[in-house]
Biopython code that builds the backbone (N, CA, C, O; Angstrom):
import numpy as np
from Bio.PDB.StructureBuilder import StructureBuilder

atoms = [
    (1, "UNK", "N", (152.117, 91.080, 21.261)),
    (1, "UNK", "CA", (151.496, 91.065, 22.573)),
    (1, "UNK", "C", (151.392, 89.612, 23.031)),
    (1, "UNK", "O", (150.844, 88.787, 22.299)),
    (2, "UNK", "N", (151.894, 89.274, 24.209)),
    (2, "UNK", "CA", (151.677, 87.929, 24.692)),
    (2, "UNK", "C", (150.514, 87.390, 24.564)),
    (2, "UNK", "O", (149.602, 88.214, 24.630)),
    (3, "UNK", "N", (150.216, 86.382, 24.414)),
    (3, "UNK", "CA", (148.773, 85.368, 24.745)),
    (3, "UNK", "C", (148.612, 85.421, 26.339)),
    (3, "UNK", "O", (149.460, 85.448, 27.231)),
    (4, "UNK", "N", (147.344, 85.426, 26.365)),
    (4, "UNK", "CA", (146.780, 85.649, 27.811)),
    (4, "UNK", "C", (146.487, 84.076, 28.406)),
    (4, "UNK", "O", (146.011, 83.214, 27.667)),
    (5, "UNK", "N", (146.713, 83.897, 29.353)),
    (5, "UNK", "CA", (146.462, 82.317, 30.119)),
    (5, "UNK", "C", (145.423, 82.774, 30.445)),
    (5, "UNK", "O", (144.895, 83.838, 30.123)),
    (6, "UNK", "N", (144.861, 81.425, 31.557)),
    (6, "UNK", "CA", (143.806, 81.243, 32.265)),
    (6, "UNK", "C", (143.643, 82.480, 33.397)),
    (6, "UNK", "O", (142.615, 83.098, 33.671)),
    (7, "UNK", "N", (144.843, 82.623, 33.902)),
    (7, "UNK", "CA", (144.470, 83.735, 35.127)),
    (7, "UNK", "C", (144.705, 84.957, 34.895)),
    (7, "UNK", "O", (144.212, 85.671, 35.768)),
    (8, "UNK", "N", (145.418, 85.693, 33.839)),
    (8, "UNK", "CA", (145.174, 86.853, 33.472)),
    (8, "UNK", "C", (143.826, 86.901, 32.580)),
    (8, "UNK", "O", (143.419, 87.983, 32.159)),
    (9, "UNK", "N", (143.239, 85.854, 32.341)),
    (9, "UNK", "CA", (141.631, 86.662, 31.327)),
    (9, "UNK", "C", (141.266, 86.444, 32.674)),
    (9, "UNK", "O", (140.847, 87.550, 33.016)),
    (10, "UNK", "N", (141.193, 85.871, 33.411)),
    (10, "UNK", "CA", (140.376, 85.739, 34.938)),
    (10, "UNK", "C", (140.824, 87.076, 35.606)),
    (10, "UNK", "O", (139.971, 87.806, 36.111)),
    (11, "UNK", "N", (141.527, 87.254, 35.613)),
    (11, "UNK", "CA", (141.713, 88.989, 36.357)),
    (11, "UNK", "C", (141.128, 89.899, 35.331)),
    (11, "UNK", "O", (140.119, 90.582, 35.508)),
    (12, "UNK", "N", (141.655, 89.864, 34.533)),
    (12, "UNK", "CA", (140.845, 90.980, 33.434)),
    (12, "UNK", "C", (139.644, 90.655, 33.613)),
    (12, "UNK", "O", (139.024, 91.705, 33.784)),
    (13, "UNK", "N", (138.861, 89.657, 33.678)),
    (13, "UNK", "CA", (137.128, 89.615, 33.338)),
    (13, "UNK", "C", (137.075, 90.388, 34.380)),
    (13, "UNK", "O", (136.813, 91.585, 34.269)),
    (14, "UNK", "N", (137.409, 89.581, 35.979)),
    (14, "UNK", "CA", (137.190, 90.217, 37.260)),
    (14, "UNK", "C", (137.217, 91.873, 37.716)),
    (14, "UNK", "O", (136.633, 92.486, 38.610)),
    (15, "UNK", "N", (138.442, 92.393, 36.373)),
    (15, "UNK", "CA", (138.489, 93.903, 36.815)),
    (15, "UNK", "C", (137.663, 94.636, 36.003)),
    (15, "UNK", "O", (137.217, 95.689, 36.459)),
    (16, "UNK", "N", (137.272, 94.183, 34.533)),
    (16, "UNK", "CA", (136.185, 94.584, 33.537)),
    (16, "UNK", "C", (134.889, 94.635, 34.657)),
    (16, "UNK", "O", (134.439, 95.722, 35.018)),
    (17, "UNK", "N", (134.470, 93.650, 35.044)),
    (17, "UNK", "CA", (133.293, 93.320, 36.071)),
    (17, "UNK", "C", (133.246, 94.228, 37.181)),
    (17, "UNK", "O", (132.130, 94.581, 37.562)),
    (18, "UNK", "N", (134.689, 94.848, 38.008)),
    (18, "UNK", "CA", (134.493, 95.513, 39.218)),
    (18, "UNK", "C", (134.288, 97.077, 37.930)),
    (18, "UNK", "O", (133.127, 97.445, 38.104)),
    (19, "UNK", "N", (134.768, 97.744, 37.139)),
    (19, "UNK", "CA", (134.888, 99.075, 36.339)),
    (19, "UNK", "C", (133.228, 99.459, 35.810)),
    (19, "UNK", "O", (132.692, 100.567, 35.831)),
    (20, "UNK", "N", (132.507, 97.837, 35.231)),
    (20, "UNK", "CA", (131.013, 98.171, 34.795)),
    (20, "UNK", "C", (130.144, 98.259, 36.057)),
    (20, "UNK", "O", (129.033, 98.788, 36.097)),
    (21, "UNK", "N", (130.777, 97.684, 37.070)),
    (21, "UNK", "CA", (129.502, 98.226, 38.671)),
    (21, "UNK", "C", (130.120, 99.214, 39.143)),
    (21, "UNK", "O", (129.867, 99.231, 40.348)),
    (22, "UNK", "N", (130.957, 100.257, 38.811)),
    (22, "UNK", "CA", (131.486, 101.316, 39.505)),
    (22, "UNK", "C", (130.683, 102.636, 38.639)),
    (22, "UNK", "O", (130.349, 103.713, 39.134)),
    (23, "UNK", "N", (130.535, 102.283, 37.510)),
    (23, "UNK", "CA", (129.903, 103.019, 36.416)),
    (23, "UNK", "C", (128.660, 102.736, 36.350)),
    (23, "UNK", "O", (128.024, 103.475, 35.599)),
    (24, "UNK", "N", (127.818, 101.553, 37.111)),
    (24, "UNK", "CA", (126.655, 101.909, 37.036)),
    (24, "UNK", "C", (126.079, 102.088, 38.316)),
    (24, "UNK", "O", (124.917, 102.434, 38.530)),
    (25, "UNK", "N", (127.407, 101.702, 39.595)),
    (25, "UNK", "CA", (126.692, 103.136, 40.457)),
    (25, "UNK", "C", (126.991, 104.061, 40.753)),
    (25, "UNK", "O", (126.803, 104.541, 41.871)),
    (26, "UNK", "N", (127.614, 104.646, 39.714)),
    (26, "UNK", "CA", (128.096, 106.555, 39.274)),
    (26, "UNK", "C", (126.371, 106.434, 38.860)),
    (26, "UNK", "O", (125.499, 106.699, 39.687)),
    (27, "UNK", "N", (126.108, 106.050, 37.629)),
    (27, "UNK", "CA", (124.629, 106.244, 37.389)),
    (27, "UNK", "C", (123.659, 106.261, 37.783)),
    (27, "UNK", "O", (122.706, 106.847, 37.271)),
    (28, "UNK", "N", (123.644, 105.446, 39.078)),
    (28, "UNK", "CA", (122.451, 105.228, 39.922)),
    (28, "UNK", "C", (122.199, 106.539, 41.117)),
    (28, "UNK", "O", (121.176, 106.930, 41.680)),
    (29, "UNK", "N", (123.624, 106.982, 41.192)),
    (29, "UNK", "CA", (123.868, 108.185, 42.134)),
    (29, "UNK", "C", (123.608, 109.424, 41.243)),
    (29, "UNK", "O", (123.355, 110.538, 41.702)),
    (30, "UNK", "N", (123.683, 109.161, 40.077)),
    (30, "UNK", "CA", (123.159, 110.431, 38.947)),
    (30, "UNK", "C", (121.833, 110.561, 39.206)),
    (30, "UNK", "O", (121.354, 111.667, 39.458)),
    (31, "UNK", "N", (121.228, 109.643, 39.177)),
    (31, "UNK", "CA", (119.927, 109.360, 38.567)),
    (31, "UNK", "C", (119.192, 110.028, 40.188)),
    (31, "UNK", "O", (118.494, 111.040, 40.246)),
    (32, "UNK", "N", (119.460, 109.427, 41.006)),
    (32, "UNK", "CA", (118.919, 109.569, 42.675)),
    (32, "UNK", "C", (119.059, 111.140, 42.807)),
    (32, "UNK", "O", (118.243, 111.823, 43.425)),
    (33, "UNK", "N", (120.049, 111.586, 42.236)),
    (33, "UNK", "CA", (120.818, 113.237, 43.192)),
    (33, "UNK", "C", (119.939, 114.168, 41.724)),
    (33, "UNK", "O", (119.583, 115.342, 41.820)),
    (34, "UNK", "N", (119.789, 113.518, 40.773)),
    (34, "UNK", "CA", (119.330, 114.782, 40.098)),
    (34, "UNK", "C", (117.469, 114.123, 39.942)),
    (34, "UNK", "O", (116.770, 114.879, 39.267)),
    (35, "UNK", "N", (116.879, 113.105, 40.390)),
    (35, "UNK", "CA", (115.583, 112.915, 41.037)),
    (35, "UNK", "C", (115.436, 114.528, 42.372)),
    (35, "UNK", "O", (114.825, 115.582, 42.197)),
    (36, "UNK", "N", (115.992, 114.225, 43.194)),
    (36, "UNK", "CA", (116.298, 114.909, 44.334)),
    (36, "UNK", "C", (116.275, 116.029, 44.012)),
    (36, "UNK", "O", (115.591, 116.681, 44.801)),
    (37, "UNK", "N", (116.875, 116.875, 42.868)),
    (37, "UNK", "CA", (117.301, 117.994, 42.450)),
    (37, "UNK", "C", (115.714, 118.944, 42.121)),
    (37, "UNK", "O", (115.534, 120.158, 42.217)),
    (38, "UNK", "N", (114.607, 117.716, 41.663)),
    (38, "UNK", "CA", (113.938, 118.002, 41.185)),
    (38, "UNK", "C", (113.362, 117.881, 39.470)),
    (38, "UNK", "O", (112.392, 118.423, 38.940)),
    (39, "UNK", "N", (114.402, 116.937, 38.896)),
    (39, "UNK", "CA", (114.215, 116.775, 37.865)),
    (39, "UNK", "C", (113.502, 116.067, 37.206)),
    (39, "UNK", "O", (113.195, 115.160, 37.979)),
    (40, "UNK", "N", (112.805, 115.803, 35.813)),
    (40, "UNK", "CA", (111.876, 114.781, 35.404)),
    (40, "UNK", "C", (112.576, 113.815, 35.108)),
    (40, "UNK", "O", (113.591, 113.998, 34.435)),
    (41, "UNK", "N", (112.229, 112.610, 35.514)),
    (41, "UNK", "CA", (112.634, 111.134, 35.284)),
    (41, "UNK", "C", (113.032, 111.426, 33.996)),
    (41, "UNK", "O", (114.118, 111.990, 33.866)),
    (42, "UNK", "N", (112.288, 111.124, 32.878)),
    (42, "UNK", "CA", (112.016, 111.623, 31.030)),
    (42, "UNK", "C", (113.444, 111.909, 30.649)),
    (42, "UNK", "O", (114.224, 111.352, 29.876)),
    (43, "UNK", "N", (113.569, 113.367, 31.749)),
    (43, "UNK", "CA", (114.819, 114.437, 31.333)),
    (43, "UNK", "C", (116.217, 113.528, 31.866)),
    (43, "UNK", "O", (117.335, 113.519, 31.351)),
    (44, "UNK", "N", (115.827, 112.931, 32.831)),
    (44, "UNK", "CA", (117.548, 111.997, 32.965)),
    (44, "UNK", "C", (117.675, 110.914, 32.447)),
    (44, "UNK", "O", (118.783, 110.439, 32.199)),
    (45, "UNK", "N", (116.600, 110.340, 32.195)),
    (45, "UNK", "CA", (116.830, 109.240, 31.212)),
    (45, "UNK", "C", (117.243, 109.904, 29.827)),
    (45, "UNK", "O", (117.350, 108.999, 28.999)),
    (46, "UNK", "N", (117.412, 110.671, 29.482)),
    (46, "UNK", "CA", (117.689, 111.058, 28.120)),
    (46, "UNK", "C", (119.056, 111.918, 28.234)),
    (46, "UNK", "O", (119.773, 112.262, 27.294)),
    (47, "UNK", "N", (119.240, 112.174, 29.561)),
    (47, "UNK", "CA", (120.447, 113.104, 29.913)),
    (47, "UNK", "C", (122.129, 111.886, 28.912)),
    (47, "UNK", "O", (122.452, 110.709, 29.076)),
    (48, "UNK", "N", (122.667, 112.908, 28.060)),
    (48, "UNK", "CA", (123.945, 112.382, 27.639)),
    (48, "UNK", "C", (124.297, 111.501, 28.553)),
    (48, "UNK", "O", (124.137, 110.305, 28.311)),
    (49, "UNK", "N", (124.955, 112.015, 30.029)),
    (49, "UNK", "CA", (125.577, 111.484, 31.237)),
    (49, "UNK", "C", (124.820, 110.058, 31.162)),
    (49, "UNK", "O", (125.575, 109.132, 31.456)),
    (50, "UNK", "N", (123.620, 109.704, 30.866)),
    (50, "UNK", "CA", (123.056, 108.495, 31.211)),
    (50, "UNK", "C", (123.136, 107.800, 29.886)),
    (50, "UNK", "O", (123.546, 106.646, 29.761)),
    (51, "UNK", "N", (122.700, 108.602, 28.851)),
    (51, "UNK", "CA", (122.806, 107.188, 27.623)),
    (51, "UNK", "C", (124.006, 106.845, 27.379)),
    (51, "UNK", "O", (124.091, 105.641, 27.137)),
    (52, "UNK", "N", (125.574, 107.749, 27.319)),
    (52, "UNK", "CA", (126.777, 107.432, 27.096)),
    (52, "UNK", "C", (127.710, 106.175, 27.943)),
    (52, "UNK", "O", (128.774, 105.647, 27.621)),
    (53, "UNK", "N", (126.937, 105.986, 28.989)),
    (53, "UNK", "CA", (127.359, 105.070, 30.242)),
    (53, "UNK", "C", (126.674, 103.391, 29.794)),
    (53, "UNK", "O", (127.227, 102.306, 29.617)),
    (54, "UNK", "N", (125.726, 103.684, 29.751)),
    (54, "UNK", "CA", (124.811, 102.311, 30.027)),
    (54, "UNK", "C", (123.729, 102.483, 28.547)),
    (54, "UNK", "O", (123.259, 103.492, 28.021)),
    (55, "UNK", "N", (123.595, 100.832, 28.153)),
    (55, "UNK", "CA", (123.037, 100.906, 27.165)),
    (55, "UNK", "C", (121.164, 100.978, 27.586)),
    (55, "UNK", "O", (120.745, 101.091, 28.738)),
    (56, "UNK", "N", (120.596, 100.914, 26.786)),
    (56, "UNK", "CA", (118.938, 100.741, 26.824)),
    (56, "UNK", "C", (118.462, 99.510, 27.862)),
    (56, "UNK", "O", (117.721, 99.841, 28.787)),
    (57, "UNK", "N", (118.781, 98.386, 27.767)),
    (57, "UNK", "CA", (118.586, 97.139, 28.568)),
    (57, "UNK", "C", (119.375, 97.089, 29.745)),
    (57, "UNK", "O", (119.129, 96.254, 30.615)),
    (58, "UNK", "N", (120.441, 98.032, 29.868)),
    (58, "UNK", "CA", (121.066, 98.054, 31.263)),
    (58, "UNK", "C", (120.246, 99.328, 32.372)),
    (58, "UNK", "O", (120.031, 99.243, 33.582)),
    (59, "UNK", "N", (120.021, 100.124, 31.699)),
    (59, "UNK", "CA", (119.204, 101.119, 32.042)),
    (59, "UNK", "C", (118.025, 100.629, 32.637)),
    (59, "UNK", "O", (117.829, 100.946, 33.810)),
    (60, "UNK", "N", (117.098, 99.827, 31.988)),
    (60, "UNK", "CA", (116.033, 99.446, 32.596)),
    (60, "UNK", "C", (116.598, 98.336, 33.876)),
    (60, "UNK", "O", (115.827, 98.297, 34.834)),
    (61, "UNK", "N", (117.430, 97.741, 33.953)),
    (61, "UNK", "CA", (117.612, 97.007, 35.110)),
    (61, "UNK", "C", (117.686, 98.129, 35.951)),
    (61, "UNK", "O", (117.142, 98.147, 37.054)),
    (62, "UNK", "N", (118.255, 98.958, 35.545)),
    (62, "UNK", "CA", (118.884, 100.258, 36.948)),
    (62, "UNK", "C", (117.903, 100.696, 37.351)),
    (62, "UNK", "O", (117.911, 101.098, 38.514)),
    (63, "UNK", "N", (116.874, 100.779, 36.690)),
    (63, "UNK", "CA", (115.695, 101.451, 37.057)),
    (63, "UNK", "C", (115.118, 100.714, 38.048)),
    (63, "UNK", "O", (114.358, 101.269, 38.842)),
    (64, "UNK", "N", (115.375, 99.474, 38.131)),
    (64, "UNK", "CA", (114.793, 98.489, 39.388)),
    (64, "UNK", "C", (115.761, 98.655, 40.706)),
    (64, "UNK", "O", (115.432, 98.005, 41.698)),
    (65, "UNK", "N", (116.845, 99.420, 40.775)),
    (65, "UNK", "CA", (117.728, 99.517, 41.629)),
    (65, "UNK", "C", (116.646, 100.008, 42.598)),
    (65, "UNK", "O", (115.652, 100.646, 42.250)),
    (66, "UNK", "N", (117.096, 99.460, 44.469)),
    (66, "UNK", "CA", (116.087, 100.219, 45.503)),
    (66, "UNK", "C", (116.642, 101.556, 45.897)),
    (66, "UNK", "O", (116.110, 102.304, 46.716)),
    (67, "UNK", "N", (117.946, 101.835, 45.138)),
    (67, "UNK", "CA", (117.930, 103.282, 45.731)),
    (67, "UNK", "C", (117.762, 104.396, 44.568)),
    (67, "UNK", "O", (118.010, 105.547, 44.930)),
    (68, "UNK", "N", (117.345, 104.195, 43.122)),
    (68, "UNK", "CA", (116.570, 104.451, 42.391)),
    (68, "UNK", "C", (115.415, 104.405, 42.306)),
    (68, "UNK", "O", (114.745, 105.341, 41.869)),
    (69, "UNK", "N", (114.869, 103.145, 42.764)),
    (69, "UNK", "CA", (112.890, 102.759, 43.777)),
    (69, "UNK", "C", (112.341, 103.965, 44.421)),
    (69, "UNK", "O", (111.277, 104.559, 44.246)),
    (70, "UNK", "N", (113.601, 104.233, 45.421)),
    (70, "UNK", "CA", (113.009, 104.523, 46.443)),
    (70, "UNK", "C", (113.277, 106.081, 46.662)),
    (70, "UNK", "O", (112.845, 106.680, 47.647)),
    (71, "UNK", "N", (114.177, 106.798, 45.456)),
    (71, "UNK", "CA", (114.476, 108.459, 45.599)),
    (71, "UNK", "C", (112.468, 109.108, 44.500)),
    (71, "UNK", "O", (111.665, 110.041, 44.514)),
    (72, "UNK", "N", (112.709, 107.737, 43.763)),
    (72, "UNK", "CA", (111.358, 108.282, 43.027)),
    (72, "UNK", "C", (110.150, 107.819, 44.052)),
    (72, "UNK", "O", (109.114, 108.394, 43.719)),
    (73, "UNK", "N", (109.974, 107.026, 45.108)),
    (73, "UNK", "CA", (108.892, 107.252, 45.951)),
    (73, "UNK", "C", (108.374, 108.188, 46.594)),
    (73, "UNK", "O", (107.203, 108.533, 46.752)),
    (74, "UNK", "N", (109.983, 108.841, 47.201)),
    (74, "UNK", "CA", (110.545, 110.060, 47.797)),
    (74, "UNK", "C", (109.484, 111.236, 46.921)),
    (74, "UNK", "O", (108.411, 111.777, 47.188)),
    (75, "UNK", "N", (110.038, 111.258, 46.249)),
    (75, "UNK", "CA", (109.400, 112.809, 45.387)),
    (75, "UNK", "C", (108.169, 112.642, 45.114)),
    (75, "UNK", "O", (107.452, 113.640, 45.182)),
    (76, "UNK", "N", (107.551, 111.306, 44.717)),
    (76, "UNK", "CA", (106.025, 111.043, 44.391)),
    (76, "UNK", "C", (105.142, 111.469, 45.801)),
    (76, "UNK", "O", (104.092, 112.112, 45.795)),
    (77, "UNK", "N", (105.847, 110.940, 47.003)),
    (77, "UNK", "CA", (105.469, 111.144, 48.020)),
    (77, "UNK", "C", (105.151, 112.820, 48.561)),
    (77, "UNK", "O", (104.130, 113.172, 49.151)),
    (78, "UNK", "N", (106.315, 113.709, 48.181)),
    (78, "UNK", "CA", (106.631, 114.745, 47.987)),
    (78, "UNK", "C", (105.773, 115.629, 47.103)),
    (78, "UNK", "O", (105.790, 116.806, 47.463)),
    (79, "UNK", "N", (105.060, 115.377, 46.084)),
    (79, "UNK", "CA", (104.166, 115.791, 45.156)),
    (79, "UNK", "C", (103.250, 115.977, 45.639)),
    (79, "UNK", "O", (102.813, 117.101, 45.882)),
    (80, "UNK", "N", (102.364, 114.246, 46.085)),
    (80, "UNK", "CA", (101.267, 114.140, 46.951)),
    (80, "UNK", "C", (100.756, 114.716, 48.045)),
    (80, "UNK", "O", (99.538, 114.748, 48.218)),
    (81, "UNK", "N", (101.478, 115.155, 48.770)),
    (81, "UNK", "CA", (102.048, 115.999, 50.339)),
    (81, "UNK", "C", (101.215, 116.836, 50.079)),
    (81, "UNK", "O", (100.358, 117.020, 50.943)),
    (82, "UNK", "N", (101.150, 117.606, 48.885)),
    (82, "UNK", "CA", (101.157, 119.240, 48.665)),
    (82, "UNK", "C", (99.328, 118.856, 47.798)),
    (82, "UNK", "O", (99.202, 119.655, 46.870)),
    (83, "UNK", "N", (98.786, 118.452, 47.846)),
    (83, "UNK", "CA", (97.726, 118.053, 47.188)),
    (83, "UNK", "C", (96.572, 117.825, 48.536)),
    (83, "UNK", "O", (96.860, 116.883, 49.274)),
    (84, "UNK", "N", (95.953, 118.212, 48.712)),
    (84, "UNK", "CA", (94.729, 117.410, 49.592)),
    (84, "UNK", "C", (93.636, 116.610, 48.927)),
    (84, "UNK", "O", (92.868, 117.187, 48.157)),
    (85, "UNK", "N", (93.535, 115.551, 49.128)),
    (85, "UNK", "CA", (92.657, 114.072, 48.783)),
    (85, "UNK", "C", (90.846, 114.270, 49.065)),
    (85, "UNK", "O", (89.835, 113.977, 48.428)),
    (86, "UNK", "N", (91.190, 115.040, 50.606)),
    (86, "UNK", "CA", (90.024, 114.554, 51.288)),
    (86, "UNK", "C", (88.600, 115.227, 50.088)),
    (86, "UNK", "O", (88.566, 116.351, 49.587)),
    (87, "UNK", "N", (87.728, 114.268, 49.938)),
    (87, "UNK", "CA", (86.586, 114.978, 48.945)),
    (87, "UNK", "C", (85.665, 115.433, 50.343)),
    (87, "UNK", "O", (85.705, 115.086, 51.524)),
    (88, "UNK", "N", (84.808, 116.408, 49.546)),
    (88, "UNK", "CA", (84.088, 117.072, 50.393)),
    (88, "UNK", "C", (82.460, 117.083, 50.209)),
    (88, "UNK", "O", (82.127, 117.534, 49.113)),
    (89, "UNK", "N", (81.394, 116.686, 51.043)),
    (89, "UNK", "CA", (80.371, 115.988, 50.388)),
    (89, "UNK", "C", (79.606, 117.010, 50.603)),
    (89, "UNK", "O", (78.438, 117.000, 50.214)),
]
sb = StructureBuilder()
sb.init_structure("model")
sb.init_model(0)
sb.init_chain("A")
sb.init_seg("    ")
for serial, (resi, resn, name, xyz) in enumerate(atoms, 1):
    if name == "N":
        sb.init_residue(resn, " ", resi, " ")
    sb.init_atom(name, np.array(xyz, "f"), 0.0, 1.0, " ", f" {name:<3s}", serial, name[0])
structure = sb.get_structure()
């Protein structure tokens, strides 16, 4: 196999780099659509589909993703809805 120069490891890093953000926002769209679905956080974090993709420390970054933020505000919001607060004296 040839030795790789300077600009083929530079394309390879570059296309390694575009394949791991395509795969972790397949995951982030996992994570959002089966939030949505109704599912427990717990249960997709443990879902195969999610540990086989991304390791433990990549996972928790994803978890800071805003459209991961913001599908679990969604449903918290959604929970709350259905609850009445007001106390009654």
């Amino acid at each position: 196999m040839p030795e790789e120069n300077g600009h083929t490891g530079l394309v390879k890093k570059i296309l390694d780099d575009a394949s791991v953000d395509i795969l972790e926002e397949r995951v982030i769209a996992y994570i959002v659509r089966e939030l949505h679905s109704g599912r427990k956080m717990s249960k997709i974090l443990n879902d195969p589909y999610v540990r086989n993709r991304v390791n433990e420390e990549r996972l928790n970054e994803l978890l800071e993703n805003e459209e991961v933020v913001g599908a679990v505000e969604e449903e918290l919001e959604k929970a709350f809805s259905k609850w009445d607060f007001k106390f009654k004296n």
